[in-house]
N, C-alpha and C positions, 0 to 999 in steps of 0.2 A: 524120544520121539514125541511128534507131536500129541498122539492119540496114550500118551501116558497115564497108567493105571496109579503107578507110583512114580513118586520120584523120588531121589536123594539131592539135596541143594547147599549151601553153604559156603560154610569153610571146609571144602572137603579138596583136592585135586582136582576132580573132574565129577560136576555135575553129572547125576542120570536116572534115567526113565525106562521102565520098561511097561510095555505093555501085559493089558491080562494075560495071554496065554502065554506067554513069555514067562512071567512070573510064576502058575503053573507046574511048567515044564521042569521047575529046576529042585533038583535034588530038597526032601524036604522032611524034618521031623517033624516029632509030636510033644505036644507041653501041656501039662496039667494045669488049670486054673482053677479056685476057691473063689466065690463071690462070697458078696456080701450077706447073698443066703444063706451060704455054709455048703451051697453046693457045686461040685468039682464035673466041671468038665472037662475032657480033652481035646485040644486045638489041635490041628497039623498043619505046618505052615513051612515059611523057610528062617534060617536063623537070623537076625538082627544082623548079627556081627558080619556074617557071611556078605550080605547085602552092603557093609557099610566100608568092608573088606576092600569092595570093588570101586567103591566112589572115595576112598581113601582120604579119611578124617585129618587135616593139619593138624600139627604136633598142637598150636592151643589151643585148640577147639575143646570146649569142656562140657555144654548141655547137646542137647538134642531135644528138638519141641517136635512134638506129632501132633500133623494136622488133619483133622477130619474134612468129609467133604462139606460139612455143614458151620467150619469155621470154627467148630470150634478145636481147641489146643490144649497138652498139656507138656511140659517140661519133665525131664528127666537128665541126671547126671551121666556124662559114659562113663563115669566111677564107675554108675551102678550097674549099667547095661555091657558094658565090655568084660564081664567076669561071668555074665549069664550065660550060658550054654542054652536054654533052654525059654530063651527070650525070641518069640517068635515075629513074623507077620502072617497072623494064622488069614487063610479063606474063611470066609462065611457068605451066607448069600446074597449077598448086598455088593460085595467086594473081598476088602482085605481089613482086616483091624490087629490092632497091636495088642500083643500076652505078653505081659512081661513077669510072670510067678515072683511072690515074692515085694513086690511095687505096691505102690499106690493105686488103688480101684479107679483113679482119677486116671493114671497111665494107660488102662486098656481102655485104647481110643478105637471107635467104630468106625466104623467108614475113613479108615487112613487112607489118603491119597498123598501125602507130604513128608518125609522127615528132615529138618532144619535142621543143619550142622552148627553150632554158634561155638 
């Protein structure tokens, strides 16, 4: 939809968008995050995979870049993300941002409104 909170884009099947409460509504766990502080907090979101389930990544599609609303991006393998269980797109008050436990501090992107299938 046009008023999309997130989207999925690429090389995936079928492009898509859902809006805030849409996103919301759907079925959703929790993941623990370590910052660079050393402090742990818990996110509750929906799982990555779940989401990327539905826009159905092509057989060679191999990264995934997360884009924030403010441009900027970071890359990630779906080596690394499609074994996560626990790789969210957690709420927070701004939006949505990406947990991905376990990743690069550069991977939990704030304000994700994008995930680039490549």
């Amino acid at each position: 939809p046009d008023n999309a909170a997130l989207k999925i884009t690429g090389s995936v099947e079928s492009e898509i968008g859902w809006a805030g409460d849409k996103l919301r509504s759907m079925d959703t766990i929790d993941a623990e995050y370590t910052g660079k502080d050393g402090e742990t907090k818990t996110y509750t979101g929906i799982a990555i995979n779940d989401l990327l389930d539905t826009a159905g990544p092509v057989a060679e599609a191999t990264m995934l870049v997360l884009v924030a609303d403010d441009g900027y991006s970071a890359e990630v393998t779906l080596a690394e993300v499609q074994p996560c269980a626990d790789c969210i797109v957690a709420f927070d008050d701004a939006g949505f941002r990406s947990v991905l436990p376990g990743l690069s501090g550069k991977a939990q992107v704030k304000g994700l409104v994008e995930i680039q299938v490549k």
